[in-house]
N, C-alpha and C positions, 0 to 999 in steps of 0.2 A: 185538195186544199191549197190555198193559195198563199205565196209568204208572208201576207200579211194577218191570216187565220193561222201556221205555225209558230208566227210569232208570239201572239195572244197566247196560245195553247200552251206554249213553253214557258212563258214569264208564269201564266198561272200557277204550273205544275212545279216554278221554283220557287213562289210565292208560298205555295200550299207547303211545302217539303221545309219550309222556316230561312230560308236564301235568306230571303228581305231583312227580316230580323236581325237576322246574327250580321248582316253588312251595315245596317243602322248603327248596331252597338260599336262597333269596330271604331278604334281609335285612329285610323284612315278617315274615317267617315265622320267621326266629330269633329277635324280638324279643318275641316270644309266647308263652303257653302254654295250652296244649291240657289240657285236667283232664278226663280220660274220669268218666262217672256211670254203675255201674252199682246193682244190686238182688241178685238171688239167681239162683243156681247152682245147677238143678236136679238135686234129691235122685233125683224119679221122671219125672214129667211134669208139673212145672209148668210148662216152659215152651210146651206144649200150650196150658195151660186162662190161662195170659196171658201169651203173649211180648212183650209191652210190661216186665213185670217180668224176668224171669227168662230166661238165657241157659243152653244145656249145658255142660258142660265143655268138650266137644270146639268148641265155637264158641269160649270163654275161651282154649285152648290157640292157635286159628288167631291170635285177635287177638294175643298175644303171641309168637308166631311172627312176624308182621306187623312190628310193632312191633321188631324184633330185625333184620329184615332193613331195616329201613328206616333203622338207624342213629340213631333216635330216643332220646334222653336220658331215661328215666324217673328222675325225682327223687321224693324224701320229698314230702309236698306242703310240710311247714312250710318246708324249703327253695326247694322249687318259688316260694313266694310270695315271701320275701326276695328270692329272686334276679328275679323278675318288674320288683318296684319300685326297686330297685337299679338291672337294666340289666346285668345279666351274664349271664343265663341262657346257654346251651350251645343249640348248634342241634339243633332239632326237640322243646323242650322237651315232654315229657307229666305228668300226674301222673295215680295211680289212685287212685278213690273207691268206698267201697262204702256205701249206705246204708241203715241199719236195723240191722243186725250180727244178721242171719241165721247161723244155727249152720251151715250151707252154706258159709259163709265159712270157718269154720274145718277143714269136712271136705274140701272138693272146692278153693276159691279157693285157698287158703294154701299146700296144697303144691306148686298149679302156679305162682305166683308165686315160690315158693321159687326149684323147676326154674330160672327161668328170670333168676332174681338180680333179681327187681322188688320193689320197694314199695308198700305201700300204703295208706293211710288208712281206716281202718271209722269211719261216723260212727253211734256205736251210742246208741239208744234207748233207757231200761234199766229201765222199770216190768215189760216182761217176762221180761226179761232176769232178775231178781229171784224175781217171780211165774212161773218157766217155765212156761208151757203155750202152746197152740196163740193167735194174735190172732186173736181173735173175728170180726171182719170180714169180714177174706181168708179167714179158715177157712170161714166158711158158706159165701162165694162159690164156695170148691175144690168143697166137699161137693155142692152143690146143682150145679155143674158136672159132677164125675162121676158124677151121678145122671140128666143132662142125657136119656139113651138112654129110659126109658120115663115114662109121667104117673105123679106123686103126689099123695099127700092128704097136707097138712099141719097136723095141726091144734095143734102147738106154739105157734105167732104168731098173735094174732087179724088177722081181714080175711081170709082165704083160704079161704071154702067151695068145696065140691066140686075136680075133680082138675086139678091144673097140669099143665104141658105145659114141664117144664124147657128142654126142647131150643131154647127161645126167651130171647135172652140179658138180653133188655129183661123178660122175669117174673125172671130170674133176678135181676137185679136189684133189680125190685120188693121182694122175699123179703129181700136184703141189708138195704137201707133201711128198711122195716117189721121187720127186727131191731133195727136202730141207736134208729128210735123207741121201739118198746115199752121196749127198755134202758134208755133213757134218761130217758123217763118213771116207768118203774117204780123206777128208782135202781136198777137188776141192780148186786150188789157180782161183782168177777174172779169169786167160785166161783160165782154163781147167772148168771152169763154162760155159765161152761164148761157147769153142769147143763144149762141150756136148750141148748146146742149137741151135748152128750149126747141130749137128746131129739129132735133135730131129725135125730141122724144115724141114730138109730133109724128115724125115721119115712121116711130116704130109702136105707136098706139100706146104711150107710156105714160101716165099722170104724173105730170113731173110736179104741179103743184100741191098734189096729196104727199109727193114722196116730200117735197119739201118739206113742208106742215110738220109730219111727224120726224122728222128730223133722223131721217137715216146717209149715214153716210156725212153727218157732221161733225165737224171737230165741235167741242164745247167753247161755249161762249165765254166771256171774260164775267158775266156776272156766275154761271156753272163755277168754273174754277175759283174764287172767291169763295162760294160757299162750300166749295168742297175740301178747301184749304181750314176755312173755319171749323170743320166738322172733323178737322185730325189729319184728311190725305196729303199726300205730299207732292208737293210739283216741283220737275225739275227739267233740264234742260234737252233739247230735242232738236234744235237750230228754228229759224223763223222758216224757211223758207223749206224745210225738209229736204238740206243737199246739204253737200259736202263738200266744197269746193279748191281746189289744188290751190290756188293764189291766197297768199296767208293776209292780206286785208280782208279777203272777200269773206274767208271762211273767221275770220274774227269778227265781223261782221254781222256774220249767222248768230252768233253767240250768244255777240252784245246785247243786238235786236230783240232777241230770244229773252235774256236774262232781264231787260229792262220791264218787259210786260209783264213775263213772271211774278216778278218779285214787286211789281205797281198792283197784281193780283191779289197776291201773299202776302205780303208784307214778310217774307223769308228772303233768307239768300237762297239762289239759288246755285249750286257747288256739284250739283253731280250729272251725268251725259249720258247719251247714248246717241251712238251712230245712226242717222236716219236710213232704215234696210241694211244694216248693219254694214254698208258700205265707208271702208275709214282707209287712210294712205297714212303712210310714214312717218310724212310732212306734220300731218294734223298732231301727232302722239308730241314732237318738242313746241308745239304749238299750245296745246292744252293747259300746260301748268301754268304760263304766261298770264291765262283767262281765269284764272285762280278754281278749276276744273278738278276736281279730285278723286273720282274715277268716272269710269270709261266702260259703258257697255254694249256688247256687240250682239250679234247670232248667231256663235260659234255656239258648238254645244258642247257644256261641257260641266263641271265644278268647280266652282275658282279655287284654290288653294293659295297657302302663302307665295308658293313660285309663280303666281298669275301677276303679270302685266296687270298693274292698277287701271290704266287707260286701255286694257284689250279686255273687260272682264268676259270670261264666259256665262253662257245660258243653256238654258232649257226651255223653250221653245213649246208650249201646248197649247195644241187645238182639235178640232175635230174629228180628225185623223190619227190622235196621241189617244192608245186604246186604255181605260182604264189598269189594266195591271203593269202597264208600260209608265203610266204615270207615277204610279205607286213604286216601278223598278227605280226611278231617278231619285224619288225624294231618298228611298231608303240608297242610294249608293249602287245598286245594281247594275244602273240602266247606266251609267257611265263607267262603272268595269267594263261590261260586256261591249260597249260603243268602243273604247280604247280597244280590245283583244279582235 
């Protein structure tokens, strides 16, 4: 058995034995809140080619299944945080987060959230959002994934003579990153980014015009967001460009940009963040309040309590690889005991 089957095996038999329960009830455990993080909601099979991102519907449905039986509180998050620092929260506080604002959110996430009368935050990115097409990165990575089955020649990117052997996740990568450089070197503007990923999906038999169409691997568009905002969900801040930036114009910058579309979307302020790859510096944290920023969320994992850093909040983190009793250990309080010991 492998530790990721003891694992399972264990959470169950302290699932079954009433653990979950009685750490629910515990006044530890009311005093807290749980911010679930997730990514995207697969259209086809992404969450094949990366279950670290991306969960099914039918997994998103169980969690919230879960969660309903568990008698767990989902709040708005903006509330969620007041009521954190206050000291009133409701037992078994959660809040949901989704980050990037993948057009997935609005086709498959939103209506089972609806179902099930839950909330939840998208913290949307919005240079593509704008620019709709496919993000350059994750799209090679997809591409060069389901081409993984036979060897190619590439000769779009220099450094690649003769024929790779995609089925290797460590070339596969190599390909992503010698993307990122040549771009970046060569100054590729968005459209000489997509041309070369046009050629790249020629050269690995990829329909890149079907993948477009159905829109995998999109952020949502400015009219998505609009009506997703009109229908209750909530948009919040994510930066424009999905960095971080050390120089405090540049990274104010992010914000602005970010906050100006938002909120021309919503007609919301928009007041609450999250680190894009939960990548954040020091700098950013007396930088924040400035931008009138009022929490802060990361991909630590954890349970925020009143001792959390407003602007470091922790998470919980699930997807594909997050086993059903494992997800049930975190809402009830378990799964971040036993993470801490």
């Amino acid at each position: 058995m492998n530790a990721a089957s003891l694992k399972r095996t264990a959470l169950a038999a302290v699932r079954s034995a009433g653990v979950f329960e009685l750490t629910a009830r515990t006044r530890w455990r009311s005093s807290r809140l749980l911010i679930l993080g997730y990514h995207g909601v697969s259209l086809a099979d992404e969450h094949e080619w990366d279950p670290a991102l991306f969960i099914t519907p039918a997994t998103l449905d169980a969690r919230l299944q879960a969660l309903r039986r568990s008698g767990a509180a989902v709040l708005p998050l903006g509330e969620a945080v007041e009521r954190l620092y206050a000291g009133t929260l409701p037992a078994r506080a959660v809040a949901l987060t989704f980050d990037d604002g993948y057009y997935d959110f609005r086709r498959l996430a939103w209506p089972l959230l609806k179902t099930y009368g839950v909330p939840a935050t998208v913290y949307l990115t919005t240079y593509y959002c704008e620019d709709n097409r496919p993000v350059p990165g994750i799209t090679l990575s997809y591409m060069l994934w389901k081409a993984r089955e036979r060897p190619v020649r590439i000769t779009a990117l220099p450094g690649f003579p003769g024929t790779l052997a995609l089925a290797d996740a460590g070339t596969r990568a190599n390909v992503v990153k010698a993307f990122a450089i040549f771009a970046d070197e060569s100054r590729l503007s968005a459209d000489d980014k997509d041309a070369l990923l046009r050629q790249l999906a020629r050269e690995l038999g990829f329909d890149y015009d079907r993948f477009h169409a159905e829109r995998i691997l999109h952020v949502m568009r400015p009219e998505d967001a609009r009506a997703l905002a009109a229908d209750g969900a909530d948009i919040q801040l994510h930066t424009h460009r999905h960095r971080v930036p050390r120089d405090a114009t540049l990274f104010r910058r992010e914000i602005e940009d970010n906050r100006l579309r938002i909120e021309s979307f919503t007609g919301r302020p928009a007041t609450h963040f999250c680190f894009p790859s939960g990548e954040w510096h020091r700098e950013a944290l007396s930088w924040l309040p400035a931008l009138n920023v009022k929490s802060a969320a990361t991909c630590k994992p954890g349970i925020a309590s009143r001792s959390s850093e407003r602007l470091l909040l922790p998470r919980f983190l699930d997807h594909s690889r997050v086993s059903q009793a494992e997800f049930e250990a975190w809402v009830s309080g378990v799964g971040h005991a036993i993470r801490r010991r």
